[in-house]
C-alpha positions in Angstrom: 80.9 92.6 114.9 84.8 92.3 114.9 86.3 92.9 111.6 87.3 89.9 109.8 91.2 89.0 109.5 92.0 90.5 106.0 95.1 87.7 104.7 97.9 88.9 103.4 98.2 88.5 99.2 100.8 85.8 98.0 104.0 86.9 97.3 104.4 89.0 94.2 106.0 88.1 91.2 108.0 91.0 92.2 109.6 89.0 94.7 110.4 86.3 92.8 114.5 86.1 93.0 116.6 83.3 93.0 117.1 81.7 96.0 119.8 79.1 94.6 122.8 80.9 96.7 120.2 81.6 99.7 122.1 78.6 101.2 125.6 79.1 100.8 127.2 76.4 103.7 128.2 79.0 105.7 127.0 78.5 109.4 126.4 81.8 112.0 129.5 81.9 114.0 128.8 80.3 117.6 131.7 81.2 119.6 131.8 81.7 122.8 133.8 82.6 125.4 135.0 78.9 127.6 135.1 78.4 130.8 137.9 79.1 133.1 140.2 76.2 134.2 140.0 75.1 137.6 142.9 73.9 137.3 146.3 76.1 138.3 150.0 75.4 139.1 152.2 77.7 140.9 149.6 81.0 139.8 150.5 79.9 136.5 148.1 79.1 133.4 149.4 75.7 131.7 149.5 75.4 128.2 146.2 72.9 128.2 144.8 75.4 130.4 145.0 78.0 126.6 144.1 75.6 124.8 141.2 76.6 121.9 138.2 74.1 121.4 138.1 73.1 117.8 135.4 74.4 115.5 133.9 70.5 115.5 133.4 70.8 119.5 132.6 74.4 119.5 129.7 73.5 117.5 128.5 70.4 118.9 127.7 72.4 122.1 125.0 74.7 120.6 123.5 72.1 117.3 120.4 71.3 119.5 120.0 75.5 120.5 120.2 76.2 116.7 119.3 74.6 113.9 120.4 76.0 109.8 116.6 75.7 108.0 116.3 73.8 104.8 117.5 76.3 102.0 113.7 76.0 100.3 112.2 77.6 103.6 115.1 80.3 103.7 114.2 81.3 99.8 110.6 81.3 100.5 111.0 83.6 103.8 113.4 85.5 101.6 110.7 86.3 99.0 107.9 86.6 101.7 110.0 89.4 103.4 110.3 91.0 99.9 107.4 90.9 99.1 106.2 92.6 102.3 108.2 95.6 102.0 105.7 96.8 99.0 102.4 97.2 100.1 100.0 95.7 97.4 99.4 99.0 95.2 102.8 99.1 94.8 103.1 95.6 93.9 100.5 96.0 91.0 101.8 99.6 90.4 105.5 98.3 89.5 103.8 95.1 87.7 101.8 97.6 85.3 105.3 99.8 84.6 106.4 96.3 83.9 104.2 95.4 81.7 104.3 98.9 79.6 108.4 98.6 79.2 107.8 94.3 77.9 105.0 96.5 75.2 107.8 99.4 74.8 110.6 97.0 74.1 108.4 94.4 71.7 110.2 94.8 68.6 113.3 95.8 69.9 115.7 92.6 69.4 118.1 93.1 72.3 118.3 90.7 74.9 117.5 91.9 79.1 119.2 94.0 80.7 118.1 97.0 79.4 120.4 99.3 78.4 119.8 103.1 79.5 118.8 104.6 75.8 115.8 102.5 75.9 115.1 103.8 79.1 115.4 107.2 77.9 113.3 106.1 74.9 110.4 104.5 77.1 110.2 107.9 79.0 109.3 109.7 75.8 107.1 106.9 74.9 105.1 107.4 78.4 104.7 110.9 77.9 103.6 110.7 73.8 101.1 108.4 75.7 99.7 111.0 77.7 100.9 109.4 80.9 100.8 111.9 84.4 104.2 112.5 86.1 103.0 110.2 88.5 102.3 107.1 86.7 105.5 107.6 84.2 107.7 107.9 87.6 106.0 104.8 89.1 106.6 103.0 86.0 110.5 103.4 86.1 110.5 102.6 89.1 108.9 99.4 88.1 111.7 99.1 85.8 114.7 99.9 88.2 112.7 97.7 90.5 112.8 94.6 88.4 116.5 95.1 87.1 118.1 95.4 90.6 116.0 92.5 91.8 117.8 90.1 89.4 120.9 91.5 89.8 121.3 93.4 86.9 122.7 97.1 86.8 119.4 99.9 87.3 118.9 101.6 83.9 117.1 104.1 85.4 120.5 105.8 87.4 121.0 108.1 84.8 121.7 111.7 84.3 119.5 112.0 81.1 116.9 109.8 82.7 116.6 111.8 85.4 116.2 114.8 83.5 113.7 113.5 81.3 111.7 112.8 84.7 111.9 116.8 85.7 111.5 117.6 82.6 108.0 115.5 83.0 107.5 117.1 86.4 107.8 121.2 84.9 105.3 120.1 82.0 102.8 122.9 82.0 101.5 121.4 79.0 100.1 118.4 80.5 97.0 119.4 82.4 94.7 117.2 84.8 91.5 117.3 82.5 89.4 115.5 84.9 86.5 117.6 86.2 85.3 118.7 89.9 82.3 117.0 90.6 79.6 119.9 91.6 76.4 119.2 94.1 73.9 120.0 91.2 75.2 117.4 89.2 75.7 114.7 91.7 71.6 115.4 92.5 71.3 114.4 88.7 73.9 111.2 88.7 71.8 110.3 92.0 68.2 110.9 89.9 70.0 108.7 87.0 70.7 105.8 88.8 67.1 105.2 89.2 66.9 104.9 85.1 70.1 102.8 84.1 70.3 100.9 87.4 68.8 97.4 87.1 66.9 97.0 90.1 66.4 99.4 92.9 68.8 97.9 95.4 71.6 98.8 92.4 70.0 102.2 92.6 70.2 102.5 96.5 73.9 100.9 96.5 74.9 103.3 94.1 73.5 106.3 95.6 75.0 105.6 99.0 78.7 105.2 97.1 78.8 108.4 95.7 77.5 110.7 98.1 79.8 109.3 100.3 82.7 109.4 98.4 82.0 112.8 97.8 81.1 114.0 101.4 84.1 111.9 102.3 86.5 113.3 99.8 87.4 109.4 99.0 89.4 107.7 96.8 88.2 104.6 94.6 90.2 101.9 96.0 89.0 102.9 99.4 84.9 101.9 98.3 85.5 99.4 95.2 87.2 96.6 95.2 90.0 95.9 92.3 88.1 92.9 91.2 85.7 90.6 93.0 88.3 87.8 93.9 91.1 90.8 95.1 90.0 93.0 98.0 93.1 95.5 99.0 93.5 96.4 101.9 92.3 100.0 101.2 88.7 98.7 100.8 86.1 100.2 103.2 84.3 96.8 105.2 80.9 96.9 107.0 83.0 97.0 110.1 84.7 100.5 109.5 81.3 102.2 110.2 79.7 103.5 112.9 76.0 105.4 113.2 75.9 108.0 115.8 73.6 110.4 117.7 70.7 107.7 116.3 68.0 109.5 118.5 68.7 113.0 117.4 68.2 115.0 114.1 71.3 115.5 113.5 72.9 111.8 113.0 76.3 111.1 111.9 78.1 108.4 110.6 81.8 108.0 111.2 84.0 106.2 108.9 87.6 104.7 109.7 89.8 104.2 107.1 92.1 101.7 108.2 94.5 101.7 105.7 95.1 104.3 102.7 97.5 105.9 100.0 99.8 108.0 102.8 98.5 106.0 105.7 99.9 102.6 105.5 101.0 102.2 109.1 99.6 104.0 111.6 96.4 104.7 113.0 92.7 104.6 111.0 91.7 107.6 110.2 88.3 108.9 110.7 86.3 111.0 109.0 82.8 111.8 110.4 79.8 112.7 108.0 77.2 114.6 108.9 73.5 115.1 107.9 72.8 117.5 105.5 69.8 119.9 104.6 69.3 118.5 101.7 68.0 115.0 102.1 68.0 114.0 98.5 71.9 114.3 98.6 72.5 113.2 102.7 75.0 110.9 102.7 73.8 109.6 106.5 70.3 108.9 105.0 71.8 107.2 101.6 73.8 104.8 103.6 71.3 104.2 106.1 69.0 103.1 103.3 71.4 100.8 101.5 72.0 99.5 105.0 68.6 98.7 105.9 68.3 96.3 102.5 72.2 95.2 102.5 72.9 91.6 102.6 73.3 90.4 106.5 77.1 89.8 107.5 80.6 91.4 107.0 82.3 91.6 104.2 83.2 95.1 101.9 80.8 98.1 102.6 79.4 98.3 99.4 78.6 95.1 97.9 75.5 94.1 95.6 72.5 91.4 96.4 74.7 88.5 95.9 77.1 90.0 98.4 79.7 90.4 95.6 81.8 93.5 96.7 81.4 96.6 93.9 84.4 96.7 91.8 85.7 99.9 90.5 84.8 98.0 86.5 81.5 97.7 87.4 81.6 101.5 89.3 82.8 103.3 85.9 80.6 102.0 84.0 77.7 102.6 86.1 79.1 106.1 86.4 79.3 106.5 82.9 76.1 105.4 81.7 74.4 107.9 84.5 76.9 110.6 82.9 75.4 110.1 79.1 71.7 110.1 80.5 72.5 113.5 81.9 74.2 114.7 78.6 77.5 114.9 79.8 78.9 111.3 78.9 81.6 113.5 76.5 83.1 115.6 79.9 86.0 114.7 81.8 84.2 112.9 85.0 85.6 110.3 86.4 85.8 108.3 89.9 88.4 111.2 91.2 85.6 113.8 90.7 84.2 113.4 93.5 87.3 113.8 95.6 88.3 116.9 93.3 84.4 118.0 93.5 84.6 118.3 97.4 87.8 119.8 97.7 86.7 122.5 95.2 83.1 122.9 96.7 84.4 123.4 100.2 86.8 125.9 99.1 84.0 127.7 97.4 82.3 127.7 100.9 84.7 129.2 102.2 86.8 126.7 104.1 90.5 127.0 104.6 92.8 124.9 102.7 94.0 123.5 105.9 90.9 122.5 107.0 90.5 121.0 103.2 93.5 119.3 103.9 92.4 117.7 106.6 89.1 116.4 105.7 90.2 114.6 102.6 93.4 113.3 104.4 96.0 115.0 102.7 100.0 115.2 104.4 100.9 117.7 102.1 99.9 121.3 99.9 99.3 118.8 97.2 95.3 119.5 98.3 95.9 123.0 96.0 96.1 120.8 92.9 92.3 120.0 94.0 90.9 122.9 94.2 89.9 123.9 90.7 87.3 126.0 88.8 83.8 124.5 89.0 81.6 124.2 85.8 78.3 125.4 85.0 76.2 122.5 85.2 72.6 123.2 83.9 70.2 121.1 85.5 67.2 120.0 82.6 64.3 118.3 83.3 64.6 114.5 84.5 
């Protein structure tokens, strides 16, 4: 089945600007160059023969090839074309740094613009936060973002500020806590689901998402949806897979993912998964099963009964309630494991970073920050 036209999100808030001077009277110029006179005397050019057209009669010659749009329509395709140059994540990304400064500058009593101490200020705040690097530089940018978009001067072009950024980037103190997902314990989450799931379609749907995020070293926004009125355009539908080698033992599934974190533009990427020894952890046979009981018709991959898509709310939670039925509700697991998990467990099989690199999509050595000591996971009685 051809996969279904995914529409574009309204315009941002990010995009509003004021369009009031979009229109500003000033039409394109339309000269051109006039025809020749026919007319000579004597090999001589007469002085009508120079004459210029007037702008009036200039004009009148092209009004029915062009016509100026209404300034509304201008503003709008203004903000559209704004709007589009951020893909959504970004959108949402800046909106949250937003968001964050409007908390940061609550009792502060001056008046927008911001001046560039309170952006050194909300730097420092980030980081007492706990904030990553990451998110504290995505969250300036939100703020230089929505400064230069009204006009105002960017408080974030700063010598301190930028300082205070490295200075965030060289923290050794700030370490990623979150935890490799390891193959015994994703056989317990799997054995879980069947005890804090509600029905056993839950269970199934639930098992087929994380062995395949795991086996495909994917992100969350690529298999849960943000909500379940906003699908981005990340989101894995029904129409990105494809079973293979059906009549063999060894199928396959392969999975394209049309549209990712450093793959905005170009072609899907494909990642093929294989079947495994182990059947109680095969990714091929868990999605076959949740297939074989999915609700008819496209829509998002994983989706429950109702054919309400699987939100990453709903996905945590989930997570975590399988987590504290195994004992380790208190660790540092979340969604990101299981891209972490099978960056470290292929490393400790012996596979080349390069190769690493390449099955979980990375464009750069930042696959090194995945590869990370794997804990001891007892495995007790279920």
């Amino acid at each position: 089945m051809p996969r279904p036209k995914r529409t574009a999100p309204p315009p941002s808030r990010l995009a509003d600007i004021d369009t009031d001077h979009a229109h500003d009277g000033v039409q394109p110029s339309k000269r051109r160059r006039g025809a020749k006179s026919s007319t000579r005397s004597s090999g001589q050019e007469s002085s009508q023969d120079r004459t210029v057209p007037s702008d009036a009669s200039r004009g009148s010659e092209h009004d029915d090839s062009f016509t100026h749009p209404p300034s509304n329509l201008v503003g709008q395709e203004m903000a559209r074309l704004l709007s589009a140059a951020f893909s959504p994540h970004t959108h949402r990304a800046y909106a949250s740094g937003w968001s964050a400064f409007c908390r940061f500058r609550k009792n502060i009593r001056t008046n927008l613009p911001a001046s560039v101490a309170e952006t050194r200020e909300f730097i420092a705040w980030l980081s007492l936060q706990g904030l990553a690097h990451a998110t504290i530089t995505t969250y300036v940018s939100g703020v230089g973002y929505y400064h230069k978009i009204r006009g105002w001067p960017d408080p974030t072009k700063d010598f301190i500020v930028s300082k205070l950024m490295h200075g965030c980037r060289r923290d050794r103190n700030r370490v990623d806590e979150r935890l490799p997902m390891s193959l015994p314990l994703l056989a317990q989450i799997i054995e879980a689901f069947t005890h804090v799931c509600s029905s056993h379609y839950e269970a199934t749907l639930f098992k087929a998402a994380v062995t395949c995020a795991f086996f495909g070293f994917m992100r969350l926004g690529e298999f849960a949806a943000i909500s379940k009125t906003k699908l981005q355009e990340s989101l894995l539908h029904i129409s990105d897979i494809e079973f293979c080698d059906l009549a063999s033992t060894q199928q396959s599934v392969v999975i394209s993912f049309p549209y990712s974190k450093n793959n905005k533009t170009g072609a899907p990427q494909r990642v093929k998964l294989v079947t495994t020894q182990n059947s109680a952890l095969c990714p091929v046979m868990a999605l076959q099963g949740y297939i074989s009981i999915r609700p008819s018709g496209h829509g998002p991959l994983f989706c429950h009964f109702d054919g309400s898509p699987l939100t990453a709310y709903q996905f945590n939670a989930v997570l975590k309630k399988a987590l504290t039925f195994c004992g380790k509700g208190d660790l540092h697991y979340r969604p990101h494991s299981f891209r972490i998990g099978a960056a470290t467990t292929a490393y400790e099989l012996g596979v080349p970073s390069t190769d690493i690199q390449q099955m979980g999509r990375w464009r750069s050595d930042a696959v090194l920050t995945y590869i990370r000591p794997m804990p001891v996971v007892t495995i007790p009685p279920i």
